[in-house]
Backbone and ligand atoms as CSV (ligand in chain L), in Angstrom:
chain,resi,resn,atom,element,x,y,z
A,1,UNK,N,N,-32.608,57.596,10.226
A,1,UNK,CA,C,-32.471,56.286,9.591
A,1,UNK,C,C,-32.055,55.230,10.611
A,2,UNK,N,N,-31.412,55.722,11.491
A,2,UNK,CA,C,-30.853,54.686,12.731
A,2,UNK,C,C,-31.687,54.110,13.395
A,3,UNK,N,N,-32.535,54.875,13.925
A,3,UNK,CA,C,-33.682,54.371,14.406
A,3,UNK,C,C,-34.942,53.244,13.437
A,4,UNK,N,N,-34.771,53.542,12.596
A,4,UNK,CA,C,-35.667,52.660,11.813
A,4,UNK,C,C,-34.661,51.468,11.497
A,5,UNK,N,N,-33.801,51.698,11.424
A,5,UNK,CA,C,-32.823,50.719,11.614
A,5,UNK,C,C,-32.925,49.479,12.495
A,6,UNK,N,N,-32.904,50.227,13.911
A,6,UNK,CA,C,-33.324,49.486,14.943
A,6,UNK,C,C,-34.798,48.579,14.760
A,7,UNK,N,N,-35.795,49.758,14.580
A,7,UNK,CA,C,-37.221,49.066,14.337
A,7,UNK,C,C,-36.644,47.061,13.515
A,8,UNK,N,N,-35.892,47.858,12.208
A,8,UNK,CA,C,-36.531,46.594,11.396
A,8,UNK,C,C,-35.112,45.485,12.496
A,9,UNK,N,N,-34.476,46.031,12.916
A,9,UNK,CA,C,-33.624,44.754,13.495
A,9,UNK,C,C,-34.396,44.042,14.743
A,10,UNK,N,N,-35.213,44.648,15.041
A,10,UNK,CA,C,-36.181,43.850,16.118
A,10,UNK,C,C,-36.873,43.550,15.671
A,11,UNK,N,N,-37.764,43.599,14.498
A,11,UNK,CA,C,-38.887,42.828,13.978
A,11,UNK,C,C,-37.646,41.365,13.172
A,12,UNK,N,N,-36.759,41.430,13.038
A,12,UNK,CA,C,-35.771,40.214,12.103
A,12,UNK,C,C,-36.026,39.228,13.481
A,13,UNK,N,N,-34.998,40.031,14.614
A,13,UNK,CA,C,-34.710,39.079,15.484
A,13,UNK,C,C,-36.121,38.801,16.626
A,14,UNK,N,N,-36.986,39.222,16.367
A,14,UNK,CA,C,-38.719,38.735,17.113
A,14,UNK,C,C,-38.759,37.559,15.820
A,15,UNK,N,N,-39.259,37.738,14.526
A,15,UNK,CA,C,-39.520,36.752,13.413
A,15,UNK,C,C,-38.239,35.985,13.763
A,16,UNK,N,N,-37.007,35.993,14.056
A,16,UNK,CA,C,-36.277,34.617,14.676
A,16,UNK,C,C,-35.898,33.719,15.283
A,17,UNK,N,N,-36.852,34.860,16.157
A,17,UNK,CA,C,-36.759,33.675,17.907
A,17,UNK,C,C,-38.354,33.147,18.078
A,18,UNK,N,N,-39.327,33.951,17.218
A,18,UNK,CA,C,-40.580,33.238,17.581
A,18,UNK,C,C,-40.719,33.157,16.085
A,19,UNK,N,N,-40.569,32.377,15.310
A,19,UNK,CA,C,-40.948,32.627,14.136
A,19,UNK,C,C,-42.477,32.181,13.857
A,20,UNK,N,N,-43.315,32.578,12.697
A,20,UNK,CA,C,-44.612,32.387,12.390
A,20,UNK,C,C,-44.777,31.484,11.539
A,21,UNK,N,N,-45.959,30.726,11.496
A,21,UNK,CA,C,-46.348,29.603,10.762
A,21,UNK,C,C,-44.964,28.596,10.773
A,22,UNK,N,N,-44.501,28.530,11.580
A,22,UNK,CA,C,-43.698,27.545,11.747
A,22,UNK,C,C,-44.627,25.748,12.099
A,23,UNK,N,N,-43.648,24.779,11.513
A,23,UNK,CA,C,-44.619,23.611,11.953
A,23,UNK,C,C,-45.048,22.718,10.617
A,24,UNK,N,N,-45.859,21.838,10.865
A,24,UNK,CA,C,-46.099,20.622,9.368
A,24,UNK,C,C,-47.136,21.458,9.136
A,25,UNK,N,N,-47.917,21.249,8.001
A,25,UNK,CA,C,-49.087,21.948,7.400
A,25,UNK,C,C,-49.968,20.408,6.877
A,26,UNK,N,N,-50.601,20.060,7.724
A,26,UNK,CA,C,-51.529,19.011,7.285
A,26,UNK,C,C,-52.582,18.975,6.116
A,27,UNK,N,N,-52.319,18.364,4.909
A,27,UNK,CA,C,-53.220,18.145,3.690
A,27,UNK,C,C,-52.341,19.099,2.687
A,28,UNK,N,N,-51.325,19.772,3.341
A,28,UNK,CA,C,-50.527,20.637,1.735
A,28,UNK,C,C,-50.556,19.561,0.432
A,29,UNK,N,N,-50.091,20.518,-0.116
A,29,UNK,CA,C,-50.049,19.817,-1.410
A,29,UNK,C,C,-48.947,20.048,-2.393
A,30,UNK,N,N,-48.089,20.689,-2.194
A,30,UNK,CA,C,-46.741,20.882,-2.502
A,30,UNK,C,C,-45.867,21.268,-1.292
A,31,UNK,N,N,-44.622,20.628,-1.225
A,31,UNK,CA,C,-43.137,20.828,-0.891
A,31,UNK,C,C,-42.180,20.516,-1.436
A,32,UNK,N,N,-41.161,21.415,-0.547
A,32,UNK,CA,C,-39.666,21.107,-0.610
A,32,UNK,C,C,-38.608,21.580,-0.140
A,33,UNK,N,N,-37.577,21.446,-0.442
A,33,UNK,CA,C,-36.593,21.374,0.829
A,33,UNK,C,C,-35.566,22.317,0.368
A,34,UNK,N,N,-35.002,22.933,1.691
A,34,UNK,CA,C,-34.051,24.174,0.639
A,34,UNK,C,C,-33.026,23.656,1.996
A,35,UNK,N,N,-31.742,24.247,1.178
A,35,UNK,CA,C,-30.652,24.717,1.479
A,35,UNK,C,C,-29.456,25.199,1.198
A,36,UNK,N,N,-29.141,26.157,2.316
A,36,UNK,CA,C,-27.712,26.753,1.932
A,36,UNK,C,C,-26.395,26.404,2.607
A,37,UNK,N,N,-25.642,25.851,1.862
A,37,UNK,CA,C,-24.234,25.512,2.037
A,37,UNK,C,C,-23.624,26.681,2.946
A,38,UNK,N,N,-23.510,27.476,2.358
A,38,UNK,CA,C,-22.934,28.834,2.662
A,38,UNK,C,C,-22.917,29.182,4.851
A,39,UNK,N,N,-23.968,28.749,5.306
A,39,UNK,CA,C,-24.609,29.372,6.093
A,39,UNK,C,C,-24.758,27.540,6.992
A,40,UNK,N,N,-25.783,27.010,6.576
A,40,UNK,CA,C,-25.509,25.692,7.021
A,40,UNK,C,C,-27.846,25.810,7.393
A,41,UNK,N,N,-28.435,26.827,6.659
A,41,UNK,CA,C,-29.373,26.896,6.908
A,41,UNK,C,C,-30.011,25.781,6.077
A,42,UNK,N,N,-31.029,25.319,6.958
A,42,UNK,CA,C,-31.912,24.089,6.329
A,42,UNK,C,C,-33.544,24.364,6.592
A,43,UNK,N,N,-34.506,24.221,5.520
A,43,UNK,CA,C,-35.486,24.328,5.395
A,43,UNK,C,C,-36.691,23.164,4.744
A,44,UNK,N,N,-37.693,22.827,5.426
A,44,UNK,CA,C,-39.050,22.540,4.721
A,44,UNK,C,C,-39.669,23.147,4.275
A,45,UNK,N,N,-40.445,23.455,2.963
A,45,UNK,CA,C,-41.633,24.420,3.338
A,45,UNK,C,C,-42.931,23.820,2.770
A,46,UNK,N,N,-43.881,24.252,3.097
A,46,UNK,CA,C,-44.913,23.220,2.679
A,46,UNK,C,C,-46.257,24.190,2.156
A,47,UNK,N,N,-46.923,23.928,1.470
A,47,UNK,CA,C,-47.792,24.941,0.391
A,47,UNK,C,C,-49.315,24.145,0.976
A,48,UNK,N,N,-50.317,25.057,0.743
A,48,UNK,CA,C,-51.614,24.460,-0.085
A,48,UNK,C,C,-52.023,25.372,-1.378
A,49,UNK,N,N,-51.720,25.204,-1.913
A,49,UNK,CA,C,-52.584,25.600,-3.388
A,49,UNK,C,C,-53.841,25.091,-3.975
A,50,UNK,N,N,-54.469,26.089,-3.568
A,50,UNK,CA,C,-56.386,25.698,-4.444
A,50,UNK,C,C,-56.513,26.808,-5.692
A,51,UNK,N,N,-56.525,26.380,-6.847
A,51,UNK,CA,C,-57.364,27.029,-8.102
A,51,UNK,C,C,-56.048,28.551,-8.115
A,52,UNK,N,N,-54.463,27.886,-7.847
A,52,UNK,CA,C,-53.241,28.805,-8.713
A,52,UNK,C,C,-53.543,30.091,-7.409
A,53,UNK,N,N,-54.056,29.441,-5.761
A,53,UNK,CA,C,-54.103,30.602,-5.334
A,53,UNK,C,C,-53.243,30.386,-3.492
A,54,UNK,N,N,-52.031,30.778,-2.832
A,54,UNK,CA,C,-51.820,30.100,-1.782
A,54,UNK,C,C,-52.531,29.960,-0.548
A,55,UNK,N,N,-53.557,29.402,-0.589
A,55,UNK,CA,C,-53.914,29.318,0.547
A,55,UNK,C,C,-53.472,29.403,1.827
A,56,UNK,N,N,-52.682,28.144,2.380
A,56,UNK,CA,C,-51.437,28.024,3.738
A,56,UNK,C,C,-50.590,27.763,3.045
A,57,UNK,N,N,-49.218,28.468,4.595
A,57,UNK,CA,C,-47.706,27.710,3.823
A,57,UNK,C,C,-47.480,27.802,5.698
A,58,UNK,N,N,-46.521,26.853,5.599
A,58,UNK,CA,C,-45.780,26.853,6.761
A,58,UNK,C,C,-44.129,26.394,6.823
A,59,UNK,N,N,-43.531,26.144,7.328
A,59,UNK,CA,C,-42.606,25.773,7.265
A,59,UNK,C,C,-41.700,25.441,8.218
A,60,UNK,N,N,-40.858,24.450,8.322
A,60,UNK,CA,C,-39.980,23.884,9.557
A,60,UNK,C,C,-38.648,23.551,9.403
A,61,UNK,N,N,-37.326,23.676,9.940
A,61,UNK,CA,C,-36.222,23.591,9.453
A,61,UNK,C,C,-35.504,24.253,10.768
A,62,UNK,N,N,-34.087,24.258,10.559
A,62,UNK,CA,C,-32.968,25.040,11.185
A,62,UNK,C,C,-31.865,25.761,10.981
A,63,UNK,N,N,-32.013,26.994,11.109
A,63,UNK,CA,C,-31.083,28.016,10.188
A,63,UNK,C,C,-30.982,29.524,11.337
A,64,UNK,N,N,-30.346,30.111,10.530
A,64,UNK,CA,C,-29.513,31.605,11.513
A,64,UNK,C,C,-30.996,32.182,11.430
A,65,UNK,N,N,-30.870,33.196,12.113
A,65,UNK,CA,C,-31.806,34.443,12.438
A,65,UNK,C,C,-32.493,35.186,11.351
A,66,UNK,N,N,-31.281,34.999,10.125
A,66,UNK,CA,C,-31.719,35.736,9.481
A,66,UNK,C,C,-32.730,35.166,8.386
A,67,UNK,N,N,-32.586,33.894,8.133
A,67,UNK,CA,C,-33.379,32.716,7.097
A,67,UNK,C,C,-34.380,32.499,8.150
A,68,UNK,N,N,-34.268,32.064,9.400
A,68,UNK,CA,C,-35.944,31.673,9.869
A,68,UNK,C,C,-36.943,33.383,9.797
A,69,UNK,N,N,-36.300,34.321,9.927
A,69,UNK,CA,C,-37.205,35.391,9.676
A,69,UNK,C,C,-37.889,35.887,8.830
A,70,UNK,N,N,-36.939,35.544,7.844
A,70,UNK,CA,C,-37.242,35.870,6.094
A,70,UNK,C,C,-38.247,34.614,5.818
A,71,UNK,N,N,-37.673,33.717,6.199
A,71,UNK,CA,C,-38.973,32.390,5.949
A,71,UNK,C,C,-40.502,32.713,6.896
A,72,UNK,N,N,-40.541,33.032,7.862
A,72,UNK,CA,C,-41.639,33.566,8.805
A,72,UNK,C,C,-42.259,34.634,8.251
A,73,UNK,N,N,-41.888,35.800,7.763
A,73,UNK,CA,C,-41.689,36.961,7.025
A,73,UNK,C,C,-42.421,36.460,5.863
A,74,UNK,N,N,-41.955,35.183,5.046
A,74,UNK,CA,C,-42.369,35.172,4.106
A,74,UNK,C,C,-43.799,34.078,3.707
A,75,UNK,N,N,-43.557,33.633,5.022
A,75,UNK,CA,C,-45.206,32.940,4.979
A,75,UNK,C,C,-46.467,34.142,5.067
A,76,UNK,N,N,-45.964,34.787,6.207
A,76,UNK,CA,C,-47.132,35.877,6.770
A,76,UNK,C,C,-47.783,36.399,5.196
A,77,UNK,N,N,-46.606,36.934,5.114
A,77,UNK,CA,C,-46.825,37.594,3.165
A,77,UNK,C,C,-47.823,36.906,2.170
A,78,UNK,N,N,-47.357,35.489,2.153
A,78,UNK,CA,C,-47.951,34.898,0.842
A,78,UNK,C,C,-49.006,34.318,0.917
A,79,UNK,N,N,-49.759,34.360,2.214
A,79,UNK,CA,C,-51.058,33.760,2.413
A,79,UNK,C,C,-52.288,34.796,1.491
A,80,UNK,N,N,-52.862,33.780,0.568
A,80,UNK,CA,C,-53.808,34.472,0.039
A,80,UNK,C,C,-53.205,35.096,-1.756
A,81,UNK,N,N,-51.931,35.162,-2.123
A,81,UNK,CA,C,-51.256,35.346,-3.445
A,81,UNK,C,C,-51.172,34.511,-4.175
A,82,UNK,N,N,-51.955,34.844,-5.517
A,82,UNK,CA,C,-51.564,33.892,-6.392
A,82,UNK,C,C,-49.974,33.323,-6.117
A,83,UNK,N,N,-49.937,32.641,-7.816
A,83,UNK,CA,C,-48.430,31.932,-7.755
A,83,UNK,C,C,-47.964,33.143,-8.931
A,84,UNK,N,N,-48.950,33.822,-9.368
A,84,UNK,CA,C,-48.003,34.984,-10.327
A,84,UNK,C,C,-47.513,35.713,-9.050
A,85,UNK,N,N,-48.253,36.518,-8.268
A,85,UNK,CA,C,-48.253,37.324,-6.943
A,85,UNK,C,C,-46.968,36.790,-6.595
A,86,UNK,N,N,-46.796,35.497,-5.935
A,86,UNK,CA,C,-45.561,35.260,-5.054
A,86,UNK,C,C,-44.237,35.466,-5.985
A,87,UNK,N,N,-44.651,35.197,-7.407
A,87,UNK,CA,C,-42.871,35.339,-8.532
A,87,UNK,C,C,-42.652,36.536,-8.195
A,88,UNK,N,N,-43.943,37.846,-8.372
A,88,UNK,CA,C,-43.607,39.110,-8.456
A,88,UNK,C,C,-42.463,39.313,-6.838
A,89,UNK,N,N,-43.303,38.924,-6.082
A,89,UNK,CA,C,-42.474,38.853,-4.906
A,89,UNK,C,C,-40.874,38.706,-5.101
A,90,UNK,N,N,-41.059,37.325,-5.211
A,90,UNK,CA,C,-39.616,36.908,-5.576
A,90,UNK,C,C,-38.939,38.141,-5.667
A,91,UNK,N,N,-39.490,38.373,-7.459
A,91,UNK,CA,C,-38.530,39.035,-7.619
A,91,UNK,C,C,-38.339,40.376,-7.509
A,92,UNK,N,N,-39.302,40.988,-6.517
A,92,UNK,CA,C,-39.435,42.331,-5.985
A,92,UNK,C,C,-38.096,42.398,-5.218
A,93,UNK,N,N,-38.157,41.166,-4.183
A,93,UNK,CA,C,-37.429,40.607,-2.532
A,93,UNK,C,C,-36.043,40.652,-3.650
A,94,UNK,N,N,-35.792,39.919,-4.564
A,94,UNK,CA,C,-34.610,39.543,-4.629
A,94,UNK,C,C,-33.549,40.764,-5.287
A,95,UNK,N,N,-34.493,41.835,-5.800
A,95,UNK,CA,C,-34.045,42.753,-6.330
A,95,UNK,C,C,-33.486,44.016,-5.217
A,96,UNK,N,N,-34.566,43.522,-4.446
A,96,UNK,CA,C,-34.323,44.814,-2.765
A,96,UNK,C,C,-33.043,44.731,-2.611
A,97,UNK,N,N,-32.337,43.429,-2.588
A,97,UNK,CA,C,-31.334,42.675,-2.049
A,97,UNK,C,C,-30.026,42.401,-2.640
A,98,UNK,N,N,-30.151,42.751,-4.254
A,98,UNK,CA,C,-29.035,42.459,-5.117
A,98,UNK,C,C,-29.102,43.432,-6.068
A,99,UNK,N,N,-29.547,43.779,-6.111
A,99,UNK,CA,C,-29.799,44.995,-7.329
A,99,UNK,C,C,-28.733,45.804,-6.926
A,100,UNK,N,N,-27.898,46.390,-7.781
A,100,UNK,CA,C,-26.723,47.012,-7.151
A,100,UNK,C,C,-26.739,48.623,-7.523
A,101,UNK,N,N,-27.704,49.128,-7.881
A,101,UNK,CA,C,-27.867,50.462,-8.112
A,101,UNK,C,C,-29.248,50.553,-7.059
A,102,UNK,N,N,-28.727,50.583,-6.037
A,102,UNK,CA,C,-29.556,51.064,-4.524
A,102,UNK,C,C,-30.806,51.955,-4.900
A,103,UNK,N,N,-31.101,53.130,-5.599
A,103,UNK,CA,C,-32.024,53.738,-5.979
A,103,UNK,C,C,-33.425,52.719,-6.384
A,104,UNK,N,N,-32.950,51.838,-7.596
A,104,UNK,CA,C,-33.863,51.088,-8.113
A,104,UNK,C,C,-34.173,49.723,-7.068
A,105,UNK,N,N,-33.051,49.089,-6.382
A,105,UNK,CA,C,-33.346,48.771,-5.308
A,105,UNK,C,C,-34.507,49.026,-4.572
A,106,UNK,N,N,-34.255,50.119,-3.778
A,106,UNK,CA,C,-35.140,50.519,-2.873
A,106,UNK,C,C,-36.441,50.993,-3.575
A,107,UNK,N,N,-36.551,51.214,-4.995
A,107,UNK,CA,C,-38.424,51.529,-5.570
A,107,UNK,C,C,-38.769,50.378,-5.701
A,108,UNK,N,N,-38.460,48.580,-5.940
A,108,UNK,CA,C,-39.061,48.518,-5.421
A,108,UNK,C,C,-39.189,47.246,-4.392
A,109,UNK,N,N,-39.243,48.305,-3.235
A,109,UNK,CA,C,-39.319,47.845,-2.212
A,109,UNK,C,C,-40.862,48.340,-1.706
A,110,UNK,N,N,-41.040,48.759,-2.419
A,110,UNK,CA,C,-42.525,49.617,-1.429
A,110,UNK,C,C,-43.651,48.715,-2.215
A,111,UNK,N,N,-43.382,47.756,-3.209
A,111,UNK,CA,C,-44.570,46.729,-3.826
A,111,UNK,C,C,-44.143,45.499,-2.065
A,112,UNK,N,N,-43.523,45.504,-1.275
A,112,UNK,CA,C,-43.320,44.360,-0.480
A,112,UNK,C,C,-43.877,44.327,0.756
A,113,UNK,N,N,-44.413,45.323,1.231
A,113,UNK,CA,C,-44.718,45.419,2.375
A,113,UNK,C,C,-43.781,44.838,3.648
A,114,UNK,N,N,-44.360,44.034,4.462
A,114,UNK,CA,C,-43.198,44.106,5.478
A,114,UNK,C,C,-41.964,43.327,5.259
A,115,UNK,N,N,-41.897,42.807,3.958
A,115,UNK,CA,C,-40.810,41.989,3.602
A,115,UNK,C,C,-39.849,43.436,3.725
A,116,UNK,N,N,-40.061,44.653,3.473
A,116,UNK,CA,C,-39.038,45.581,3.344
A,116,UNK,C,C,-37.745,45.425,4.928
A,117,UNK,N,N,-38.050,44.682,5.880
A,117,UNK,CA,C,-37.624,44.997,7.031
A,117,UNK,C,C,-35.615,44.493,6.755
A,118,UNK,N,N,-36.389,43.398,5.973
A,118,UNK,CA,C,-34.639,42.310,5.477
A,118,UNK,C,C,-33.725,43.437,4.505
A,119,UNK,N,N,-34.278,44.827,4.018
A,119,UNK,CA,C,-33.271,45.600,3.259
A,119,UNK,C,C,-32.227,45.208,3.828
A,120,UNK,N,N,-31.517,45.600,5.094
A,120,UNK,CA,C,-30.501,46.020,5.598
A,120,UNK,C,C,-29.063,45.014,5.437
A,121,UNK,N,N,-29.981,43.855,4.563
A,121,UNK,CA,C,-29.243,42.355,4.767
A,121,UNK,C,C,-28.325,42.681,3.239
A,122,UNK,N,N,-28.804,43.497,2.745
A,122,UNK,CA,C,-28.149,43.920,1.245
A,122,UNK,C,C,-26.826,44.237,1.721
A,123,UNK,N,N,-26.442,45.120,3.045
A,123,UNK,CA,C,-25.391,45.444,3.044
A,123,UNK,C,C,-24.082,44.405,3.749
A,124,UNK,N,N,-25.183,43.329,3.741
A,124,UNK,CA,C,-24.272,42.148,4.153
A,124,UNK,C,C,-24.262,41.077,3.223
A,125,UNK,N,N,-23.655,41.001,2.213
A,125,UNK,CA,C,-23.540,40.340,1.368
A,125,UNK,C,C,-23.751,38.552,1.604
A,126,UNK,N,N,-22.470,38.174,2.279
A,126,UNK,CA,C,-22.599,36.857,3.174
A,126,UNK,C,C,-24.042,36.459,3.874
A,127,UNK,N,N,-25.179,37.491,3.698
A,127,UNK,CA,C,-26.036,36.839,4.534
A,127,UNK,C,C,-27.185,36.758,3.540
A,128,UNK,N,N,-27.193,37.390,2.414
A,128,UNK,CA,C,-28.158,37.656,1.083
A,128,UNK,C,C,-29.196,35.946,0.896
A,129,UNK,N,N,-28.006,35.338,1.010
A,129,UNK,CA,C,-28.257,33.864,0.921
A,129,UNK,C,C,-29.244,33.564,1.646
A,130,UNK,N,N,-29.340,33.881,2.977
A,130,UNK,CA,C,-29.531,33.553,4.094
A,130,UNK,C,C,-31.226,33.726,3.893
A,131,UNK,N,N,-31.305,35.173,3.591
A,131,UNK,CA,C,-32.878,35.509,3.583
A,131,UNK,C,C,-33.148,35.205,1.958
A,132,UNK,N,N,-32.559,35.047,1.055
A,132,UNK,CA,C,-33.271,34.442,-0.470
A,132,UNK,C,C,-33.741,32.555,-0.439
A,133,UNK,N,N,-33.050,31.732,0.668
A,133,UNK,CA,C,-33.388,30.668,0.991
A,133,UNK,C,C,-34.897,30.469,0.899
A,134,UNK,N,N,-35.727,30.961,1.635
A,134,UNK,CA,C,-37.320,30.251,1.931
A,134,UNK,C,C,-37.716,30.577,0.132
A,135,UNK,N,N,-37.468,31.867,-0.489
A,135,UNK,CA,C,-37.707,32.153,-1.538
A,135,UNK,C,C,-37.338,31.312,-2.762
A,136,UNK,N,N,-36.019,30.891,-2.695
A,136,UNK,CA,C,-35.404,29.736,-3.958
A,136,UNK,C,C,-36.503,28.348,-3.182
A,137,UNK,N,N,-37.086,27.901,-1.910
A,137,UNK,CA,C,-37.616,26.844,-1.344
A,137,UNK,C,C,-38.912,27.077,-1.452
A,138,UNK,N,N,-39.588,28.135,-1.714
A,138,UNK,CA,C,-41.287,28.828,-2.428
A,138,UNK,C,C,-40.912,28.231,-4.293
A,139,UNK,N,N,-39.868,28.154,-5.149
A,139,UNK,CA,C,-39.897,28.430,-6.234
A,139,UNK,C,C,-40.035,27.200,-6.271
A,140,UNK,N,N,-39.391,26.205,-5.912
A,140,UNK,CA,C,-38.954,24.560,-6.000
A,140,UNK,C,C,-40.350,23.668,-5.339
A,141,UNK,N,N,-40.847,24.621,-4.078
A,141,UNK,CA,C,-42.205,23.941,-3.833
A,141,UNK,C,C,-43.494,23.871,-5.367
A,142,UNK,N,N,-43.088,25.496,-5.711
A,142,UNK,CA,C,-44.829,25.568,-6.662
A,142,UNK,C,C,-44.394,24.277,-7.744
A,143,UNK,N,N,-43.206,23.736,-8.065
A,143,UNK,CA,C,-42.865,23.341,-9.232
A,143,UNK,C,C,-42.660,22.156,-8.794
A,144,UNK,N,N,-43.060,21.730,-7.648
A,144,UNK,CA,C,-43.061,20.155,-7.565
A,144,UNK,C,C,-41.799,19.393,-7.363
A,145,UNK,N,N,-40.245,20.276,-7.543
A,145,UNK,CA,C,-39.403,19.944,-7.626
A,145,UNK,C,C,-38.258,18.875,-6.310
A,146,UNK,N,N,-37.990,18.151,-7.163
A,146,UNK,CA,C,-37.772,16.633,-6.200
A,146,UNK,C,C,-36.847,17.100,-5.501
A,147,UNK,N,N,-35.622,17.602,-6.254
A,147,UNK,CA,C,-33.719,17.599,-5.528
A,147,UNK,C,C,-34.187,19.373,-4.637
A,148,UNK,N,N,-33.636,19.376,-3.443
A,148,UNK,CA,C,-33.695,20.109,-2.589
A,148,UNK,C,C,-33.295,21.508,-3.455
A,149,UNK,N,N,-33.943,22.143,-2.872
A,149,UNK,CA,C,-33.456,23.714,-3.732
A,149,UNK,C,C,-32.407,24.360,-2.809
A,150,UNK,N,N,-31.518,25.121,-3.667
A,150,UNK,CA,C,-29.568,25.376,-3.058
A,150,UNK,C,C,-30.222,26.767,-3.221
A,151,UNK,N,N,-29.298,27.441,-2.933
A,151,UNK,CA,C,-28.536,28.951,-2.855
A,151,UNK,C,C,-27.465,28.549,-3.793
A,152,UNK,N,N,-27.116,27.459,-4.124
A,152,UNK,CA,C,-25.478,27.327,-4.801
A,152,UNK,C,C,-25.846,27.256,-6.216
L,1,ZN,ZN,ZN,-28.050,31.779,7.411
């Protein structure tokens, strides 16, 4: 387990120092803005949606290691998912992460593909925030929503 351990802590901190689809997304058509108090992480994220399906997302902001990864992490993911697809996400990701009977946790984790790498963030409570950010800032984009989306 240690070793895979390692694996996913180098794929966090590669997705944090180079993160993906980072940047403006020219012609999107939904955003919005997230942040967490907690942490001091700040986010854009920016959508194209054609016919309820995500085309591009990108996103730009400044935050810990662990929110630009999960946000990088979570663009790679949602290219090409409906907007049902990305809720399931949601709430696949958010369950990996808070669900407090670890068993059910971890089943399902295997609907997430490489989002599975952020498990380990479960056992850091203080940082949960950190990687559910781009995700509460995906929910507030599809919905058009004006006031910045919190963690709080
Ligand atoms: Zn953070």
């Amino acid at each position: 387990m240690s070793d895979l351990r390692d694996l996913y802590q180098e794929v966090i901190i590669d997705h944090g120092r180079r993160p993906r689809n980072f940047g403006p997304l020219p012609g999107h058509n939904h955003y919005a803005e997230g942040f967490n108090p907690l942490c001091g992480d700040r986010l854009t994220l920016y959508l194209k949606v054609a016919d309820g399906v995500i085309e591009d997302v990108r996103f730009e902001g400044a935050g810990c290691a662990i929110s630009t990864a999960s946000a990088s992490l979570m663009c790679e993911v949602l290219k090409g998912k409906s907007e049902a697809q990305a809720e399931a996400l949601f709430a696949g990701f958010h369950a990996l992460l808070t669900d407090a009977d670890e068993q059910r946790a971890m089943a399902s984790a295997e609907a997430l593909g490489k989002l599975q790498v952020l498990a380990g963030v479960r056992e850091f409570p203080a940082r949960i925030k950190c990687a559910t950010l781009p995700w509460h800032t995906l929910r507030a984009a599809l919905h058009d929503q004006a006031t910045p989306a919190t963690t709080e």
